[in-house]
ROZA-133547 format. One record per atom (N, C-alpha, C): x, y, z; residue number from 0. Coordinates in pm, whole numbers. Layout:
residues N
- X Y Z NUM
...
END
This chain:
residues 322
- -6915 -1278 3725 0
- -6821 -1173 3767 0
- -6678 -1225 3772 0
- -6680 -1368 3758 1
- -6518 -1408 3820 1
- -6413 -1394 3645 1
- -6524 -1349 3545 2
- -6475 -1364 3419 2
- -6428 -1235 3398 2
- -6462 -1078 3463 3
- -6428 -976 3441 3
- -6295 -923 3416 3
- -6226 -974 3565 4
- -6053 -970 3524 4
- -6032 -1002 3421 4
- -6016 -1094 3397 5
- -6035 -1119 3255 5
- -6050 -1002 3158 5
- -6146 -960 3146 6
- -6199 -877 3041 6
- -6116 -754 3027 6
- -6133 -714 3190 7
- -6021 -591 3157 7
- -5870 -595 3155 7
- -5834 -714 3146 8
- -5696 -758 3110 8
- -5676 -704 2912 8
- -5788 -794 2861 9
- -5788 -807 2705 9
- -5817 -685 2647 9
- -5922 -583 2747 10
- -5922 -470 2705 10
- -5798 -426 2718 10
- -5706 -413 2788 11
- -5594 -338 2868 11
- -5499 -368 2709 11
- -5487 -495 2713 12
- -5386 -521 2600 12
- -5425 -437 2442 12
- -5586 -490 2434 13
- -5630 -399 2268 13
- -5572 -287 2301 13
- -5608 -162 2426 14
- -5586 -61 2402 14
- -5428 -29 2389 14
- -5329 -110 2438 15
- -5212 -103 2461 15
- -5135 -93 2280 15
- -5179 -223 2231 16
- -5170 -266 2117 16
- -5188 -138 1967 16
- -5317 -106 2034 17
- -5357 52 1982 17
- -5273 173 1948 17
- -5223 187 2071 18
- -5203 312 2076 18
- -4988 264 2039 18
- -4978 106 2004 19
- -4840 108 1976 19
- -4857 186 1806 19
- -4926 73 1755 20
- -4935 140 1603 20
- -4985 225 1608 20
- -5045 363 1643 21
- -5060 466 1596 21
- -4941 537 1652 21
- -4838 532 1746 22
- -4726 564 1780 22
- -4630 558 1679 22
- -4612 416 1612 23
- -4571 398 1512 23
- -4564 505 1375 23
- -4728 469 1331 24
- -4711 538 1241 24
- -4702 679 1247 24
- -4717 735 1381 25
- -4718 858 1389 25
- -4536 900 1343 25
- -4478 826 1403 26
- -4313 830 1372 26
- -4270 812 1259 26
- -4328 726 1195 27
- -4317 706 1045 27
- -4294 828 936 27
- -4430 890 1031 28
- -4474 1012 947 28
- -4407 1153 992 28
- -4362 1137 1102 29
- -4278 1253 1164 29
- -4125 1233 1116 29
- -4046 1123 1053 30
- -3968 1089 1025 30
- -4000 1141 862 30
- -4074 1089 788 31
- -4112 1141 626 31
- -4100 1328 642 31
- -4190 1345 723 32
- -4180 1488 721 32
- -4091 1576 760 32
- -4019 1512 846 33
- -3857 1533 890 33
- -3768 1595 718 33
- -3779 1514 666 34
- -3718 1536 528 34
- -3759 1736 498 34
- -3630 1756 503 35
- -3707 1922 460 35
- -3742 1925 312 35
- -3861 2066 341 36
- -3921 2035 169 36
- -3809 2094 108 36
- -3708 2187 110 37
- -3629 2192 -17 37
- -3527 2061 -55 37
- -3483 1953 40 38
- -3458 1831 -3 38
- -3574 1763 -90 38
- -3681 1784 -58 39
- -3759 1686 -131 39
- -3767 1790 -255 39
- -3795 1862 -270 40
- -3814 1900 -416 40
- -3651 1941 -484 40
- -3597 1957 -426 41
- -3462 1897 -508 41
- -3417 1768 -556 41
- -3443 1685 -457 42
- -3411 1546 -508 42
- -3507 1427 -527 42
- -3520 1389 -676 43
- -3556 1291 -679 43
- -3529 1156 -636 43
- -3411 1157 -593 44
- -3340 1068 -519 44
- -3459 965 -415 44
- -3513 1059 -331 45
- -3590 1048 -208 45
- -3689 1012 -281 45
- -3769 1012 -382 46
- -3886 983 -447 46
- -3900 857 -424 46
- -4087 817 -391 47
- -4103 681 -370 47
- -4221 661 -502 47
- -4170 608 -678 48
- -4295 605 -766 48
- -4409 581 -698 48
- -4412 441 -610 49
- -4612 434 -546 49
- -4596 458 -382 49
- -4574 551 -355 50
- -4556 597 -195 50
- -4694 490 -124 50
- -4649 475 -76 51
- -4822 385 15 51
- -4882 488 121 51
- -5046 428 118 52
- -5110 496 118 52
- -5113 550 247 52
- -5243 684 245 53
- -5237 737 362 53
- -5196 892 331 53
- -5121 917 433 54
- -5036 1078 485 54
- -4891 1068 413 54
- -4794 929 446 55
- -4684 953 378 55
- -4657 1030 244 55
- -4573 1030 238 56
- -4532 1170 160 56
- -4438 1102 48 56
- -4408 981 59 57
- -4329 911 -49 57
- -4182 939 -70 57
- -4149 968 77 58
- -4003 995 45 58
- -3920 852 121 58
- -3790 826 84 59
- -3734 691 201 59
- -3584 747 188 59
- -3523 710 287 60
- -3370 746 300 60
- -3263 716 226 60
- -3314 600 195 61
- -3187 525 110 61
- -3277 448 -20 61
- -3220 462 -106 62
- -3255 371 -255 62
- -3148 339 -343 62
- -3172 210 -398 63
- -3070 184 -471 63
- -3022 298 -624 63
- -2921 306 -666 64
- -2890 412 -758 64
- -2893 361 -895 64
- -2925 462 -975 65
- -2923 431 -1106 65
- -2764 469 -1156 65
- -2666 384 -1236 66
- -2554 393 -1296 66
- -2584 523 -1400 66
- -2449 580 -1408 67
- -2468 656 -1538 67
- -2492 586 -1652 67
- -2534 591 -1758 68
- -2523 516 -1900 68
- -2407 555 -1914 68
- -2300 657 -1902 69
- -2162 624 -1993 69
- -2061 704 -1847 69
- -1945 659 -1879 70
- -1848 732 -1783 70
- -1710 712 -1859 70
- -1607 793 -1810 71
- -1471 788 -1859 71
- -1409 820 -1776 71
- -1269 785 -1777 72
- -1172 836 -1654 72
- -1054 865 -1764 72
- -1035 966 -1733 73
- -896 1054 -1824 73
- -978 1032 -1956 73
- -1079 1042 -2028 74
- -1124 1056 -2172 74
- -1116 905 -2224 74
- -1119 793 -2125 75
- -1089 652 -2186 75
- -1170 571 -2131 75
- -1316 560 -2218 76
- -1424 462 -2155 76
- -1402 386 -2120 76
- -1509 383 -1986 77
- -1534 291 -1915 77
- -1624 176 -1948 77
- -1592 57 -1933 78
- -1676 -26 -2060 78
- -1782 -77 -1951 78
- -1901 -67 -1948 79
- -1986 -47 -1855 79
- -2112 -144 -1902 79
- -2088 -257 -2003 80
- -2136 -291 -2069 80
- -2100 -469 -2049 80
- -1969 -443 -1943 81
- -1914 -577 -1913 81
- -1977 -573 -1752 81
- -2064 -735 -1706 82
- -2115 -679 -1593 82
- -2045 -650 -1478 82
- -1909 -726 -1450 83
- -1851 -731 -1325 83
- -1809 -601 -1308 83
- -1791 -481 -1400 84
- -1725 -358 -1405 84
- -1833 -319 -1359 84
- -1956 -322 -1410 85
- -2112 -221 -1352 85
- -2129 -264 -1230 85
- -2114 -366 -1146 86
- -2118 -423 -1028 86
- -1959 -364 -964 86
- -1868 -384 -979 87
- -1748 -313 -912 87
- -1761 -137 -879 87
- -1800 -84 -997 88
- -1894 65 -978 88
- -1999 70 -871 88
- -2113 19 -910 89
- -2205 -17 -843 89
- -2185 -25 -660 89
- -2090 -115 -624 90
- -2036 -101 -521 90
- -1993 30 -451 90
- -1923 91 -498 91
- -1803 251 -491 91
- -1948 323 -464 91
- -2026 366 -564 92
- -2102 475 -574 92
- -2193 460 -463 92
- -2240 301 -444 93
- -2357 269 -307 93
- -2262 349 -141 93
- -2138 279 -144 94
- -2084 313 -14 94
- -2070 455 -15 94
- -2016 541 -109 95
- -1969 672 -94 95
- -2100 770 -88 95
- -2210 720 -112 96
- -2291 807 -110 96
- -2399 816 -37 96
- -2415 660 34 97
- -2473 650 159 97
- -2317 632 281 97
- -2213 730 290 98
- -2101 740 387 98
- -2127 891 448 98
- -2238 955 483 99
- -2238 1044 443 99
- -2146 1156 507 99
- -2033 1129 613 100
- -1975 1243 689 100
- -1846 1197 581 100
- -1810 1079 592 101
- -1687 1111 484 101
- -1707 1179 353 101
- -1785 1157 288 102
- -1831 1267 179 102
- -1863 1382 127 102
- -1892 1411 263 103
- -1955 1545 275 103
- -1764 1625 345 103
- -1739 1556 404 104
- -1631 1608 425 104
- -1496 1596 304 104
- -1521 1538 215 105
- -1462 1516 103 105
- -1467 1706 35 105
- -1614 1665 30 106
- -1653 1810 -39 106
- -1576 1915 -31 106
- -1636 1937 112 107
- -1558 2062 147 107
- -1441 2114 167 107
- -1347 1989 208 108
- -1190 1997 168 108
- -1125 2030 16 108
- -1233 1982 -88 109
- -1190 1959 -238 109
- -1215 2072 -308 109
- -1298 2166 -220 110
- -1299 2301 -296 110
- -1207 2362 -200 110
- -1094 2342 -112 111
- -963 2417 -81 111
- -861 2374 -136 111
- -852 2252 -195 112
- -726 2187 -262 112
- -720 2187 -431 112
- -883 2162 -422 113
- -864 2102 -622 113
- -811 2157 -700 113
- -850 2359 -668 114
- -790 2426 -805 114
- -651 2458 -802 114
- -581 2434 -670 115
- -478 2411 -673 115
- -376 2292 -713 115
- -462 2226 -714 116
- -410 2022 -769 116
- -429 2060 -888 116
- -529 2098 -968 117
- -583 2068 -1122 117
- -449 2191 -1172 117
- -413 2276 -1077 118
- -327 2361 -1204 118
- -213 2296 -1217 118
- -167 2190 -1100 119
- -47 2136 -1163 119
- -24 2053 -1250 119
- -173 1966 -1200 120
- -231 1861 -1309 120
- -187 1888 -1449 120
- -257 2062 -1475 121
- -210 2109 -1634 121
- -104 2140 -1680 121
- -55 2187 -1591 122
- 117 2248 -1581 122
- 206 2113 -1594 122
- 162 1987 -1588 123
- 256 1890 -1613 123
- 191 1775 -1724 123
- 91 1804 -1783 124
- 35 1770 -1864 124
- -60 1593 -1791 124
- -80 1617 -1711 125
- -171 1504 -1645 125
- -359 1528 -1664 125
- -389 1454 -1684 126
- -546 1435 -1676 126
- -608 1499 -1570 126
- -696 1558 -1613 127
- -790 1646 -1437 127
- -833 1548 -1366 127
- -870 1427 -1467 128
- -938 1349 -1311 128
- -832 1283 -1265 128
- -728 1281 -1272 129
- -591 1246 -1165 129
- -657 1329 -1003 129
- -702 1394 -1000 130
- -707 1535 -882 130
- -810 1414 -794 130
- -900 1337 -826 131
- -960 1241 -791 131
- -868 1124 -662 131
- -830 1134 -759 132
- -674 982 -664 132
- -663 1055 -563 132
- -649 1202 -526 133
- -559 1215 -385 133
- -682 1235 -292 133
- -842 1245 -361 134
- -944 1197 -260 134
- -957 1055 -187 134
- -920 970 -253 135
- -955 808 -212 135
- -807 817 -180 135
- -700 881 -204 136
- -561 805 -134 136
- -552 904 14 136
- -572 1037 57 137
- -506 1105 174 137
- -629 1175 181 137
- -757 1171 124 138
- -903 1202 158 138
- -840 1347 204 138
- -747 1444 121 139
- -696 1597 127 139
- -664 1623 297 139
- -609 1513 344 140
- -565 1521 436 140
- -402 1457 482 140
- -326 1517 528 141
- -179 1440 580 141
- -165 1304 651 141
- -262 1213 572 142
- -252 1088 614 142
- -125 1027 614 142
- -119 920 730 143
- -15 815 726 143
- -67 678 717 143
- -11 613 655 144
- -56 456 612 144
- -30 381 722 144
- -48 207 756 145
- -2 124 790 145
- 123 113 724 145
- 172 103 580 146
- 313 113 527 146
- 397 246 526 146
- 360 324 598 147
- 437 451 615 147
- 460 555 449 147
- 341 529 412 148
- 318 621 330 148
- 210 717 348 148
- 278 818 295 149
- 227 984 356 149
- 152 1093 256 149
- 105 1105 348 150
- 22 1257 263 150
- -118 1230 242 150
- -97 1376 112 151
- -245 1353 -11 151
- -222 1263 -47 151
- -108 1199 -138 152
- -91 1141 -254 152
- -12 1006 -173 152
- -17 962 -49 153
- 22 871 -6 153
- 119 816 -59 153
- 249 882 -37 154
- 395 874 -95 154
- 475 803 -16 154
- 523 638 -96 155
- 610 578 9 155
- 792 696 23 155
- 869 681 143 156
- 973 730 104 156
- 1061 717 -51 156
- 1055 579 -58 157
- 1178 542 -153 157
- 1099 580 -318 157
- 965 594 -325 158
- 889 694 -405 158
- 932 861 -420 158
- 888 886 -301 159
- 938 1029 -302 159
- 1098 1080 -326 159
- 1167 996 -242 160
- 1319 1057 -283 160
- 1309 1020 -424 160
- 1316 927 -511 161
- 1260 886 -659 161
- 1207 999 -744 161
- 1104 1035 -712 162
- 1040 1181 -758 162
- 1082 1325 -756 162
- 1180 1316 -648 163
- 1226 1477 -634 163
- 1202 1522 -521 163
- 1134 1466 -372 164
- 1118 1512 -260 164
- 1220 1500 -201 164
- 1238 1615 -53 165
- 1353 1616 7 165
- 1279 1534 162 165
- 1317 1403 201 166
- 1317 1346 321 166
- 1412 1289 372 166
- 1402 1398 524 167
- 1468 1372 593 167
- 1430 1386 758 167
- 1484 1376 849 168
- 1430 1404 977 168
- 1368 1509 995 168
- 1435 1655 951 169
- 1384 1729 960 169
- 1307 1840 856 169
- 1310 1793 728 170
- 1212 1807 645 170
- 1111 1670 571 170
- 1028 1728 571 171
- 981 1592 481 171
- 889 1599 358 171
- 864 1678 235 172
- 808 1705 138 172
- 720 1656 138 172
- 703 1530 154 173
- 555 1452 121 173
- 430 1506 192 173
- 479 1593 277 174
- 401 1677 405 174
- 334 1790 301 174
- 393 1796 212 175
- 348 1934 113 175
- 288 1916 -12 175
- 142 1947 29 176
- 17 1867 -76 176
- 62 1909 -212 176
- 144 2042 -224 177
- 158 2113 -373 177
- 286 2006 -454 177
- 391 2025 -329 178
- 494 1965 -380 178
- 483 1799 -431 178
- 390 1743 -293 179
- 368 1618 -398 179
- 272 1586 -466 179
- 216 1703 -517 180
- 112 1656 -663 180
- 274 1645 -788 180
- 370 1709 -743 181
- 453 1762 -829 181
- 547 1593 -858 181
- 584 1558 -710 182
- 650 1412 -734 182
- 535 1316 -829 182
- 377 1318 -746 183
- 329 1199 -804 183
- 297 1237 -949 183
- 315 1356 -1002 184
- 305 1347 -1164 184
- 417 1308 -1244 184
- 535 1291 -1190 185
- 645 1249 -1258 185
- 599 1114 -1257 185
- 574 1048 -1111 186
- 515 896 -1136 186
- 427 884 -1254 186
- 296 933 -1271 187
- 214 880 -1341 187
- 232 939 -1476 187
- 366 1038 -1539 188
- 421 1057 -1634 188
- 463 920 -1676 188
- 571 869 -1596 189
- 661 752 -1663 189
- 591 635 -1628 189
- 440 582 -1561 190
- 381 522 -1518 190
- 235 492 -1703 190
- 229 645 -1745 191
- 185 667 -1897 191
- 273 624 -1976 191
- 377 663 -1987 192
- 513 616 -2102 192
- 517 471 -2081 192
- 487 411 -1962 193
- 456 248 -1987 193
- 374 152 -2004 193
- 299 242 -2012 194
- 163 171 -2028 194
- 86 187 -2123 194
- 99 334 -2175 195
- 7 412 -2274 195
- -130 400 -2251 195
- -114 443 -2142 196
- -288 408 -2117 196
- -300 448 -1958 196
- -396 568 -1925 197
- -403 652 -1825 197
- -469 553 -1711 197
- -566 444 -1742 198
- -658 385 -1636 198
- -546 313 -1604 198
- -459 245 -1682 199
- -377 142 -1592 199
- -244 220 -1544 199
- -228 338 -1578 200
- -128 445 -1459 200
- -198 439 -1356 200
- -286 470 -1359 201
- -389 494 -1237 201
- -368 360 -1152 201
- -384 244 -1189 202
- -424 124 -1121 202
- -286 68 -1046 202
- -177 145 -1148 203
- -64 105 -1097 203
- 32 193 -1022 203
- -96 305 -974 204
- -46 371 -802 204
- -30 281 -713 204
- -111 228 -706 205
- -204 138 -600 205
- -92 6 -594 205
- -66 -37 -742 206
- 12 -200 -716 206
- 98 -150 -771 206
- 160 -53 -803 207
- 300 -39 -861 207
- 313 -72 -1001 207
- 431 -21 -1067 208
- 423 -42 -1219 208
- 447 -184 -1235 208
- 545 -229 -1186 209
- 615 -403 -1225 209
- 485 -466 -1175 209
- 407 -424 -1059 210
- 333 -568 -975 210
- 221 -515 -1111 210
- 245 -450 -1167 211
- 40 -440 -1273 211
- 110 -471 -1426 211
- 223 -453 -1457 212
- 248 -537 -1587 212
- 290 -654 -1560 212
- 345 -683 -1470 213
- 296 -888 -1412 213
- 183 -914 -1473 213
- 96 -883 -1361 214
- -29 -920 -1403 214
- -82 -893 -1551 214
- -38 -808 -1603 215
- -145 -799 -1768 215
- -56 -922 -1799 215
- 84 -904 -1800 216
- 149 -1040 -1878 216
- 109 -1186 -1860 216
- 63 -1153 -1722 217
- 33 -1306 -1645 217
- -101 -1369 -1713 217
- -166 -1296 -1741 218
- -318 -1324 -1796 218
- -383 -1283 -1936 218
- -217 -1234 -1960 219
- -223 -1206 -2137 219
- -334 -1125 -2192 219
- -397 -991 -2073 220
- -475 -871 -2139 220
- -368 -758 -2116 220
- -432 -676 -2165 221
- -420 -540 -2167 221
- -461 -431 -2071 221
- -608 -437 -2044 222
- -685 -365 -1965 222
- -669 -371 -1833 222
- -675 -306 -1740 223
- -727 -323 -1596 223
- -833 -388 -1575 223
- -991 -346 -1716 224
- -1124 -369 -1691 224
- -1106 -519 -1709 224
- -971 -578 -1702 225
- -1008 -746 -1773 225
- -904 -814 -1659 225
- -823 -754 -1580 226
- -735 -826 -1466 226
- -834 -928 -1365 226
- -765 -959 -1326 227
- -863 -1039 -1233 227
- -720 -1012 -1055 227
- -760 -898 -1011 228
- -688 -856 -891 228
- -712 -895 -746 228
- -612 -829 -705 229
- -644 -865 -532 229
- -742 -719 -490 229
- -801 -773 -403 230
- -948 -676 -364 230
- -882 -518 -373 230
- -781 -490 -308 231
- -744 -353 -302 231
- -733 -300 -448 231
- -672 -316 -547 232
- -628 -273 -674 232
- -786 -330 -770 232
- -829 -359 -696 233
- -979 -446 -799 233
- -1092 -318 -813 233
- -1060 -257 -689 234
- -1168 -141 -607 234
- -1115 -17 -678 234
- -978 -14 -679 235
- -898 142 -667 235
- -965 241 -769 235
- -940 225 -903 236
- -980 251 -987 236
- -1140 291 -975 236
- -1208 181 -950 237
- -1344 217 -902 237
- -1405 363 -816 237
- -1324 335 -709 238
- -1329 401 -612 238
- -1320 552 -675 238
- -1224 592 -705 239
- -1165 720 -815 239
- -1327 758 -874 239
- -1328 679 -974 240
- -1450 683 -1032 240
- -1579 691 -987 240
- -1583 676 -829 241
- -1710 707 -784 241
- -1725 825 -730 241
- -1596 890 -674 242
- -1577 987 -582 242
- -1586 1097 -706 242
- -1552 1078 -812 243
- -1523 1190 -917 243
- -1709 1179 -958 243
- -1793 1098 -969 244
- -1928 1133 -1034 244
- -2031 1187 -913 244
- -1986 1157 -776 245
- -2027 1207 -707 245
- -1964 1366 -677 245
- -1876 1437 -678 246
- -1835 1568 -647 246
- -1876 1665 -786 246
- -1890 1551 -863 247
- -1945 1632 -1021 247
- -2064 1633 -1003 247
- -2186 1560 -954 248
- -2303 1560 -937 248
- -2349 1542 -826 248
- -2334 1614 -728 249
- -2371 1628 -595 249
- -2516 1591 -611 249
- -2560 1688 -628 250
- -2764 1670 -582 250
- -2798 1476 -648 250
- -2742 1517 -796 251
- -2811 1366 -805 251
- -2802 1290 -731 251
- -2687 1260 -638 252
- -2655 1171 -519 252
- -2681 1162 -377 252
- -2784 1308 -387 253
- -2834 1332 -247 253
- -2785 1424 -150 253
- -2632 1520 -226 254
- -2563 1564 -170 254
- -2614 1723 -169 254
- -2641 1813 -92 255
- -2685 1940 -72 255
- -2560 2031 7 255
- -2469 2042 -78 256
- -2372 2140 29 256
- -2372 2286 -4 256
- -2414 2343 163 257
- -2431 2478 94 257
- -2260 2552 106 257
- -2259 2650 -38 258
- -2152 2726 -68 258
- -2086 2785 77 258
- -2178 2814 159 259
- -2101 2882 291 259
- -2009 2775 334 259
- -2016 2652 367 260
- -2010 2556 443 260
- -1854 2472 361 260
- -1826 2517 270 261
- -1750 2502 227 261
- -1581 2568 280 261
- -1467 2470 272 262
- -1348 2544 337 262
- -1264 2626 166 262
- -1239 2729 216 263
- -1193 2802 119 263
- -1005 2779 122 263
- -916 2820 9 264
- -813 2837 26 264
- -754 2913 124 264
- -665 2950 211 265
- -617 3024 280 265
- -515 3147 261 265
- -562 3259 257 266
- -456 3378 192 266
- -326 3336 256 266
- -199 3314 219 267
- -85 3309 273 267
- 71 3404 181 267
- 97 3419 311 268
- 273 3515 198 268
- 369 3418 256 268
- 477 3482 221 269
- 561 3369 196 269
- 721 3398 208 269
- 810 3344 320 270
- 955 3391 367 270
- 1002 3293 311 270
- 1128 3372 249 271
- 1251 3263 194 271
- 1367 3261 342 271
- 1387 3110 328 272
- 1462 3101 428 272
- 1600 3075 369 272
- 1720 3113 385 273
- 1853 3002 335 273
- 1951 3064 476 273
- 1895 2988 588 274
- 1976 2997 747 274
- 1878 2941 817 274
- 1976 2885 900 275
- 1959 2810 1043 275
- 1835 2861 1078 275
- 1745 2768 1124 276
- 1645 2835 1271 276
- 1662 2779 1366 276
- 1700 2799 1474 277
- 1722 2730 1610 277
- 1574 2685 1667 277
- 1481 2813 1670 278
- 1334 2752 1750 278
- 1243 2833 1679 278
- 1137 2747 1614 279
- 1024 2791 1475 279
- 907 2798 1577 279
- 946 2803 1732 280
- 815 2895 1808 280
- 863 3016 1797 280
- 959 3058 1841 281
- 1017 3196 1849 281
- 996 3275 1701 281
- 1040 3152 1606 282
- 1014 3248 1438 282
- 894 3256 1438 282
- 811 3194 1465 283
- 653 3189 1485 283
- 578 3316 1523 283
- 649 3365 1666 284
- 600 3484 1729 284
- 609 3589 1669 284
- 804 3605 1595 285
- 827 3692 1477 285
- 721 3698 1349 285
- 693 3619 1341 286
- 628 3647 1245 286
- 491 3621 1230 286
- 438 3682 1385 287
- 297 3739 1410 287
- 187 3617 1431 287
- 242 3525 1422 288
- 182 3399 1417 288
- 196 3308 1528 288
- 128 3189 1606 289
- 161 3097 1652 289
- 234 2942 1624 289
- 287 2881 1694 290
- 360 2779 1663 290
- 223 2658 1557 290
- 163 2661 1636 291
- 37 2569 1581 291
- -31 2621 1420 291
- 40 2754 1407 292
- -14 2770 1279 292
- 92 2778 1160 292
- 228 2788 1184 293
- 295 2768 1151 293
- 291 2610 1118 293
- 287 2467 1167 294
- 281 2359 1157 294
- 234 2359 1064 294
- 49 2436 1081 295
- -53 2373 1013 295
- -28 2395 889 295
- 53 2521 791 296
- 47 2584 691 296
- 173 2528 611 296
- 303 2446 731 297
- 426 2367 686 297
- 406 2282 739 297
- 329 2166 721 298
- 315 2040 808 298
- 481 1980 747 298
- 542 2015 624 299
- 671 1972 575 299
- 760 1966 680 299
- 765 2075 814 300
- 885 2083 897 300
- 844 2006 985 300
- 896 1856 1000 301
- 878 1760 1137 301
- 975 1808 1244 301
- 1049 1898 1236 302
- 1115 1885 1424 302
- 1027 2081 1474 302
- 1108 2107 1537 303
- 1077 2232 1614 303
- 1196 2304 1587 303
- 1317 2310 1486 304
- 1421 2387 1462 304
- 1417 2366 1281 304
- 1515 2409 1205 305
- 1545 2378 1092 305
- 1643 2424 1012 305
- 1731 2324 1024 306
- 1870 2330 984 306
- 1895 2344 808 306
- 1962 2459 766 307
- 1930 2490 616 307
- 2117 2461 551 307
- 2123 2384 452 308
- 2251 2375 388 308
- 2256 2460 296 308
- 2390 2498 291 309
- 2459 2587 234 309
- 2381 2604 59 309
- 2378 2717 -18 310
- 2264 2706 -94 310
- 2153 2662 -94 310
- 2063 2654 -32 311
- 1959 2584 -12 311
- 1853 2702 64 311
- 1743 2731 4 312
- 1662 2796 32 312
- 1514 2701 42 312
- 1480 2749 159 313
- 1292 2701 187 313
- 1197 2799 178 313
- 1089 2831 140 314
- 957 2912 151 314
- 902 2858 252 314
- 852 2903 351 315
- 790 2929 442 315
- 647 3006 425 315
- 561 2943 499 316
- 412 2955 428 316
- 352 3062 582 316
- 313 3164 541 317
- 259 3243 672 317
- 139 3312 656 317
- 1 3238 743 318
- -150 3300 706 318
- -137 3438 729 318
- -215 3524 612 319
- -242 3659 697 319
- -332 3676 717 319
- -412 3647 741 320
- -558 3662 829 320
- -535 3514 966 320
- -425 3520 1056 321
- -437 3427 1128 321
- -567 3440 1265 321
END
């Protein structure tokens, strides 16, 4: 009898032991089945070829991705055939598509901005996948940098006055996603005229025109796909390129956004101003609107008044469905 404790100790533990793994796999399997079936039969993504055995259902969260066989950026292959380029890709497409709130929030911003980016795109004779860059540079939002560059299109000042923007205290263009698709196409106009070649306009957002023909001179290529860069400008390009095969091929990447869920353009009309405003809450009220929505629709006006010079007219952006 003095051996019993004992016994029901070892029993105590088997049964303990027991009931962990079937806990386990019970979660396993409540986690597989978690997956809704119209994800699983939409995406092969989730597919497991030899699911193991049992109840699982052969689906897993994350898997490594298959590359496209071919890609281009502005109509100028991507040579995908050199490995460090399929591995620099490789990289972009893994993070952006297992990121999933930045992406998904990519989405839905890019169907309120794009067809408005892509018409200027055409209207100034730029490449559609330019519309790409202002995802990875201001993610369609009024970002500010560590270097005090702004916007979509992350416009330093001495850029923008350069381009045609008006900054100043109390206006600041770069605030205005339309207006600076309009500056950064003059850039990557005369950024093409020097390069003749759209991937290294592109590359030389990021490092500037002089700091990226240094470098080709320095190392006596041509290409971007052949520089040997500092990590930021190594990625940039990449990056572009991942965000553009992912918004083109959502599902293949796991991405399910439904059409509702999406942010639409915003109906807006539109006051010409050429006079003084003393207080743009008060014009605000006039014009049926609040101060906060007024901002949101001219993030361009940084003070709370706005002082207009002689000839000089502003549009003023006003929701009508506020």
């Amino acid at each position: 009898m003095k051996y019993f404790p004992h016994a029901i100790s070892l029993l105590a533990l088997i049964l303990i032991c027991s009931y962990i793994k079937y806990d386990s796999e019970q979660s396993q399997r409540s986690a597989v089945h978690a997956v809704p079936q119209q994800q699983q039969e939409n995406y092969a993504f989730y597919k497991v070829d030899n699911p193991p055995a049992g109840e699982y259902a052969g689906y897993l969260n994350a898997v490594s991705l298959e590359l496209p066989k071919e890609l281009f950026f502005a109509g100028e292959r991507v040579p995908l055939e050199i490995p460090d380029v399929r591995e620099r890709l490789d990289r972009e497409l893994h993070i952006n598509t297992y990121w999933h709130s930045s992406t998904i929030f990519l989405m839905k911003r890019a169907h309120q901005w794009l067809p408005q980016i892509e018409k200027i795109l055409a209207e100034n004779g730029i490449p559609d996948d330019f519309k790409y860059l202002t995802a990875i540079e201001g993610g369609f939002v009024n970002a500010v940098s560590p270097a005090n560059a702004v916007g979509f299109w992350q416009i330093l000042e001495s850029s923008g006055e350069e381009n045609g923007l008006e900054i100043t205290k109390e206006v600041d263009e770069r605030y205005d996603p339309l207006k600076a698709t309009e500056a950064a196409c003059k850039y990557l106009k005369k950024a093409h005229r020097k390069f003749n070649n759209w991937t290294n306009a592109a590359a030389s957002y990021n490092r500037g025109m002089a700091g990226l023909q240094r470098a080709l001179d320095n190392q006596k290529v041509d290409s971007y796909y052949d520089l040997l860069l500092n990590e930021e400008t190594s990625r940039y390009v990449f990056r572009i390129l991942a965000i553009k095969e992912i918004i083109e091929n959502p599902k293949k990447y796991g991405f399910n956004i439904d059409k509702r869920h999406l942010y639409d353009p915003e109906e807006l009309r539109y006051v010409e101003i050429d006079h003084d405003i003393k207080d743009l809450v008060a014009f605000s009220k006039d014009q049926g609107i609040n101060y906060k929505l007024l901002k949101r629709h001219n993030p361009w006006l940084r003070e709370d008044h706005l002082d207009v010079k002689r000839d000089k007219t502003y549009r003023i952006a006003i929701p009508l469905n506020p």
